[in-house]
C-alpha positions as CSV (number, residue, x, y, z in Angstrom):
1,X,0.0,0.0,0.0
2,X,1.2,3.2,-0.6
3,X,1.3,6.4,1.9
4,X,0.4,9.7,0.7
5,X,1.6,12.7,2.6
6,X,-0.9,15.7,2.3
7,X,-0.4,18.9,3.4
8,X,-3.4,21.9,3.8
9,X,-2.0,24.9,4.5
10,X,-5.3,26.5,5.4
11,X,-5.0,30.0,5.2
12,X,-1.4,30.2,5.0
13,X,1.5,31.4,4.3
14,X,0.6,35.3,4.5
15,X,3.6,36.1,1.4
16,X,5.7,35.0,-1.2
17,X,8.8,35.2,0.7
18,X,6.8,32.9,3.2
19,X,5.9,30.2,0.4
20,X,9.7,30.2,-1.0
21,X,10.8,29.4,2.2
22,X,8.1,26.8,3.1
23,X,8.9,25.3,-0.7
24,X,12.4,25.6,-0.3
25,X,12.5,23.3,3.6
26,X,10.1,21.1,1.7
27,X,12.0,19.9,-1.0
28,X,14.9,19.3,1.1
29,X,13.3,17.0,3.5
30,X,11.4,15.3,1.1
31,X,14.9,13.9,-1.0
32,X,15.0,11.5,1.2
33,X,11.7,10.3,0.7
34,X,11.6,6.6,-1.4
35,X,7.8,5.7,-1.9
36,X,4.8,7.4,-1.7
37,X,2.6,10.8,-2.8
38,X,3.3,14.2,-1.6
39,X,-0.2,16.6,-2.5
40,X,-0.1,20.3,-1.3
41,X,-3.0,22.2,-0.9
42,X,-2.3,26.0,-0.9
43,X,-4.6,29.0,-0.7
44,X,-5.1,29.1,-4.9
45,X,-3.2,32.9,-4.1
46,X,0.3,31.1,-4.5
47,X,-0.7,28.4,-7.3
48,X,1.7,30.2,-9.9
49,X,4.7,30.7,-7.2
50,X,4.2,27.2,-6.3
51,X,4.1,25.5,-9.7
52,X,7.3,27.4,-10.7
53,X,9.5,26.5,-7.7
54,X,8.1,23.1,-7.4
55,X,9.6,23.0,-11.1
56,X,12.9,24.3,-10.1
57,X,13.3,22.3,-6.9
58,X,12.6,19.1,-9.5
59,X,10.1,18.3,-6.9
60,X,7.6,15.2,-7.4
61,X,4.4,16.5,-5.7
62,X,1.0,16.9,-6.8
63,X,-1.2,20.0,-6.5
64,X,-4.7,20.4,-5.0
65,X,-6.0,23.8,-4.0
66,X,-8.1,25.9,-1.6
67,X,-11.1,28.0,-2.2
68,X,-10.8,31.6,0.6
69,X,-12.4,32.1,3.7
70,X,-13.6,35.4,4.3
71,X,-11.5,35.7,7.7
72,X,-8.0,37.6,7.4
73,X,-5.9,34.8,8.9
74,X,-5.6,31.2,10.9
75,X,-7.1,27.7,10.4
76,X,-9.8,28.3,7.8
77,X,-10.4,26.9,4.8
């Protein structure tokens, strides 16, 4: 059976420097990683950003995304 690692990252990051670094300490703790599927689902704010450093990290992960909350901030989806 194979795992699959998913990650909702609600209402956050709050910037793009904030999703470069999130990307960037992703993709090195996942090289390590032998089996299994990696799915991200980011607020659909930072789809672009992510698509384009998920290319240039070579990363393996698939893509799902996140409709907005009317709140500023936090654990909402």
């Amino acid at each position: 059976m194979s795992s699959i690692l998913a990650f909702n990252w609600k209402m956050n990051p709050i910037s793009e420097e904030e999703v470069d670094s999130l990307i960037g300490t992703l993709s090195e703790s996942l090289q390590n990683l032998r089996s299994g599927e990696v799915i991200l689902f980011p607020p659909a704010l930072y789809l672009e950003r992510i698509k384009q450093l998920i290319h240039e990290h070579r990363m393996y992960v698939d893509l799902g995304l996140q409709d907005i909350a009317s709140e500023e901030s936090g654990a909402f989806t």
